[in-house]
C-alpha angles and dihedrals in degrees: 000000000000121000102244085066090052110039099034122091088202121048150161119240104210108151105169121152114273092245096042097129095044087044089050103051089038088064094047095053086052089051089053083048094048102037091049088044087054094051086056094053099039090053092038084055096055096040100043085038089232116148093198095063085045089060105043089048093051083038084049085051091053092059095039081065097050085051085051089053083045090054100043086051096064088041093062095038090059097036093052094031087116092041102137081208098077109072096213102018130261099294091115094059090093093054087058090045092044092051093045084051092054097044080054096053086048084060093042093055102041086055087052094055090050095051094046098049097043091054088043083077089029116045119192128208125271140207092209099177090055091034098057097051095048096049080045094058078044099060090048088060107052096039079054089056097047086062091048095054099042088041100153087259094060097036112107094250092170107045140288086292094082090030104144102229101194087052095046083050089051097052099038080063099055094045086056087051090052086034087056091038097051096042089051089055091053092045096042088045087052094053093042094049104027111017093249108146093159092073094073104063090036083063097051090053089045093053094044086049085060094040103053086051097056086048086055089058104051096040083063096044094053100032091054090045085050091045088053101238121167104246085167113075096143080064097050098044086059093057088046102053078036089060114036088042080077108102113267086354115138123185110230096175144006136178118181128180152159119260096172144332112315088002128103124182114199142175143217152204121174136164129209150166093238109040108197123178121287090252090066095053090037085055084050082057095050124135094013086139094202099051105085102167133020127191108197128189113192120197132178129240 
């Protein structure tokens, strides 16, 4: 907690994730990788007259707009950072976009499982040659993005605490897209070699199964986090031993959560025999790194 939160009477509340500008551009060069991959296997799918190619192309577009969203919510979290509108800053920003990315891989998965199953009773028919390099050179972006997006700078080094949302949203798109992409290349490898065409849309259930179970995860994560639950505790339980190991000082209430990657808000109500000015109890709480803005309220008693 810097001085300046805790000593001036008047101060931003910018809580924005310590990498927010190399997780930003990370996820727009990833966009750029997506959105040109999308454009090869729309156009492969036309000219090799593969439907599969055709829909993984249309299925690669779908996450290159949920990147988009990605990007245009770090955008608006650092362009209104300093927005005297939002009561604790635009932290949370990431969380919105990382739950919107997460309602979109649901879809994405549930459209997966439709269309896998529907062409389980109704095979189509399959270039398999073409189908299989380009799912290859599939495969090798998005593999490429994943790395990007998971580059040493950007990766939660200090728990799930100052985990960054909208980047874990981001990359969980682009690992659907190498997880569709491998198992395609199994499944397409099955039907060329051994006839087995089942194995295509098996794959595609098999994929939305795993899908649907890494957009559960992050709907939890973010909603918690927008609903202002404490995932902290660790952190709360340490203001509260700070606190109460003041002489005659008992906690009455306390509220901790999260306002951005790396960035807690609390507040507290204490009482004391010997009621001493909320500096002194804010100084107890120093170098606690997560905790970015405290709100104290001091009675006697």
């Amino acid at each position: 907690m810097s001085s300046d939160h805790l000593a001036s009477r008047s101060h931003e509340h910018v809580f924005l994730g310590a990498a927010q500008h190399a997780n930003e551009r990370h996820t727009r060069i990833v966009i750029g990788l997506t959105a040109s991959m999308m454009v090869v296997e729309i156009v492969s799918g036309y000219l090799f007259g593969s439907m599969a190619l055709l829909a993984d192309g249309w299925h690669m577009a779908s996450h290159a707009a949920a990147l988009g969203l990605a990007a245009l919510g770090y955008f608006f979290a650092r362009r209104r950072a300093s927005d005297p509108r939002f009561t604790f800053g635009t932290g949370k920003v990431g969380e919105l976009a990382g739950y919107t990315s997460a309602l979109v891989l649901g879809l994405i998965a549930a459209l997966m499982a439709y269309e896998s199953l529907r062409r389980l009773f109704r095979p189509v028919a399959i270039s398999f040659d073409e189908a299989i390099a380009v799912a290859v050179l599939g495969l090798a972006v998005n593999l490429a993005s994943a790395f990007i997006l998971s580059d040493p700078i950007t990766e939660d080094r200090r728990g799930d605490h100052d985990r960054d949302h909208n980047l874990r949203g981001a990359y969980l798109h682009v690992i659907a897209d190498a997880l569709t992409s491998l198992l395609a290349i199994v499944a397409l490898t099955a039907g060329r070699f051994l006839g087995w065409l089942w194995m295509d849309p098996f794959m595609g259930i098999v994929g939305a199964m795993v899908i649907s179970r890494w957009s559960f995860g992050l709907l939890r994560d973010t909603g918690g986090i927008l609903l202002d639950m404490n995932h902290n505790r660790t952190l709360s339980k340490e203001i509260r031993r700070r606190l109460e190991a003041d002489p005659g000082t008992h906690l009455t209430d306390l509220h901790v959560w999260r306002v951005g990657p790396g960035h807690c808000a609390a507040i507290i109500s204490l009482v004391t025999a010997v009621p001493r000015p909320p500096s002194h109890y804010k100084d107890l709480l120093r170098n606690l790194g997560e905790l970015s803005h405290v709100t104290l309220e001091v009675n006697p008693q």
